[in-house]
N, C-alpha and C positions, 0 to 999 in steps of 0.2 A: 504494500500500500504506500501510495504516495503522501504525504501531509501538504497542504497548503499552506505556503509560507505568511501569508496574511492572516487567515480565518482557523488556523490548524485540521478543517475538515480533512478527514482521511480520503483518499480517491484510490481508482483503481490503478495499478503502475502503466496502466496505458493510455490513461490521460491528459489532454493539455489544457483543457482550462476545469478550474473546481469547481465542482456541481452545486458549491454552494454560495462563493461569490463571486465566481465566474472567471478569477483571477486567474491569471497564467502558472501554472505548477512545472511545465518542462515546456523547452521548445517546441512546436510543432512542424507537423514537417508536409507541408500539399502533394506534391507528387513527387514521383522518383523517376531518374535517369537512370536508365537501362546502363550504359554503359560507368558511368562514375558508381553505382549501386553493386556491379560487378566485382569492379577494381575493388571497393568496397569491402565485399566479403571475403576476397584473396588477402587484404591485409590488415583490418580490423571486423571478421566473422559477428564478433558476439557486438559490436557497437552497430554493426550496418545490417543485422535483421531487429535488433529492439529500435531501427531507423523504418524498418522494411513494416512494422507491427503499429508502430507511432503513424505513418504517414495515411494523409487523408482520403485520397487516390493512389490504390496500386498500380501503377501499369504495366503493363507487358506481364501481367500475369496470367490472360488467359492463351496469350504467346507461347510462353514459357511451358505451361502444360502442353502446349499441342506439341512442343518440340517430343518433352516426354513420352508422351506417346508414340508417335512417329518410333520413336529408340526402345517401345517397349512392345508395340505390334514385329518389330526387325527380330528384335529379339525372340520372341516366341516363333517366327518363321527360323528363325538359324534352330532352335533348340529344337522342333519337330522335322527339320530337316524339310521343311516345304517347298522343296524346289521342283521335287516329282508330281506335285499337286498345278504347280503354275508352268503355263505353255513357256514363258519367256522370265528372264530377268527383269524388262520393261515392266510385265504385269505386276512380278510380283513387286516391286518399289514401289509402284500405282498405285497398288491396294494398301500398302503403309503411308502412303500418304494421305491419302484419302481415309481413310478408316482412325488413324493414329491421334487427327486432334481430336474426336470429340470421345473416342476413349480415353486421352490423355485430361482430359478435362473431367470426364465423369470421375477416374478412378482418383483426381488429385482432390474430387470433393467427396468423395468416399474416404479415402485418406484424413479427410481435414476434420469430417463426424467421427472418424474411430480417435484422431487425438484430442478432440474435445472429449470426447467419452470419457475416456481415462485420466483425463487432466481431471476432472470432476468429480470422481472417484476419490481424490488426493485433496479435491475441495480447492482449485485453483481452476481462474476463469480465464476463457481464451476465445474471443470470440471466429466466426464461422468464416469471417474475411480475413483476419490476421490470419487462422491456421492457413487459410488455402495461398493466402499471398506467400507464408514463410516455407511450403510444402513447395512448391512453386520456385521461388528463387534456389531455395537447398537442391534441386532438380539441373541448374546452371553447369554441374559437370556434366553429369549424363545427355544434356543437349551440345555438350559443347563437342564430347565424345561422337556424338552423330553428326556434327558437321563437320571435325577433324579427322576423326578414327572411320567412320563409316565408309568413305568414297576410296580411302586405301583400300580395305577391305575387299570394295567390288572389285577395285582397278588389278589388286593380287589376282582374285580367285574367284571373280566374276558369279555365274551362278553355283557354282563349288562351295560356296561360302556357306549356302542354304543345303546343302548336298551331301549326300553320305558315299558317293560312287564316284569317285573316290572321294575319300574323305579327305579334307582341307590341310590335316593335320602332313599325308602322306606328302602332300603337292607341294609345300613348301613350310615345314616342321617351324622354323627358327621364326619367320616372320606371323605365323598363326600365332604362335605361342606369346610373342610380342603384342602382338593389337591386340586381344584375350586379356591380356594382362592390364593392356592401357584402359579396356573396357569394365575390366573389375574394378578396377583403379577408380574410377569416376566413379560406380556404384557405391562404391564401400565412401568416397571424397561426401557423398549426399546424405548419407545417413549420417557421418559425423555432423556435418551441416544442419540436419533436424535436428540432433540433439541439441548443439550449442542455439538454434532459431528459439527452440521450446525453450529454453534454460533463459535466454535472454530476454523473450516476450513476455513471461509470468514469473522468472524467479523461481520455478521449478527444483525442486535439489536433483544433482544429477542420476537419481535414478527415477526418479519419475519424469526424467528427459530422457531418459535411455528408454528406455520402457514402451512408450507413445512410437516411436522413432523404430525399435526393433519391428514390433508389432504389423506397422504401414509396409515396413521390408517385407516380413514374411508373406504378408497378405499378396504384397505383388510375386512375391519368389512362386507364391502357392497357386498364382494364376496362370504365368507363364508356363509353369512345369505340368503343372493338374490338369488345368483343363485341354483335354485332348481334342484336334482337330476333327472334323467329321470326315 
């Protein structure tokens, strides 16, 4: 809880003016740059999402989910091997792009109900636009992995990449095993990043930020893996 330096009313820590004499308690903050918001979380994380959960307009956060998705429909294509399913490489990119925002959008507001959930459980408030905006930016590696990492990818191993005959691994062992690694890398980069977003936006102890944070993972790990193609 925030105190008001004038009135001493207690506020919620994500407030900028007190609910009781209207006075300024912290800065506020209107909208956010995409790009300074970035830089942002690469060198001060825990100050530029309690920035990201303060500001009045999120932007580019329903962006930012569609990237997600796009890099988590790819993903569930490489893991069931869907390359035998689609005529071409063209189709199957098509149907990630097309399919991937408004999955990447549902599942970052699914996402953002399961950490409210359990933020409330702990009896800490977070409201339905902060989680989604801080779900959302934490997401910043894994888009950034599909705009960097992903086009290597195609350009190594084409539709191989989605393919088991042969397997990617055989065609060229050293560089699979690299961009694999880059793409973990960013997964595991976002979950820390939910931790410290949650930690930051309520003050959470870190294991009711870990907690929220594991959970959203599993849930996507359990969708990519589980649900099997028709």
């Amino acid at each position: 809880m925030l105190k008001c330096p004038v009135c001493g009313t207690e506020n919620g820590d994500l407030e900028t003016v007190c609910r009781s004499c209207k006075g300024f308690i912290q800065a506020k903050v209107d909208t956010l740059d995409l790009f300074s918001t970035v830089w942002g979380l690469m060198d001060q994380p825990s100050r530029t999402f309690r920035r990201i959960a303060i500001a009045k307009t999120k932007n580019y956060v329903i962006a930012l989910s569609a990237g997600i998705g796009i890099a988590l429909v790819y993903l569930y294509f490489w893991h069931w091997q869907m390359a035998v399913r689609m005529p071409s490489l063209v189709t199957l990119l098509g149907i990630g792009l097309l399919a991937g925002p408004p999955l990447g959008n549902l599942l970052i507001a699914l996402g953002s109900v399961v950490i409210r959930f359990i933020l409330r459980i702990r009896g800490v408030s977070l409201s339905f636009r902060s989680a989604f905006a801080l779900l959302s930016y934490a997401g910043v590696p894994v888009v950034a992995s599909l705009i960097a990492v992903m086009p290597v990818e195609i350009a190594v191993f084409g539709m191989y990449f989605f393919d088991n005959n042969p397997p990617p691994l055989v065609i060229n062992p050293v560089a699979y095993l690299g961009l694999l690694g880059l793409d973990t890398l960013a997964g595991c980069w976002s979950i820390v990043w939910i931790v410290l977003g949650i930690r930051s936006a309520t003050g959470a102890s870190w294991v009711w930020s870990i907690i929220p944070a594991l959970v959203v993972g599993a849930l996507i790990a359990l969708l990519v893996t589980g649900l099997r193609p028709f």
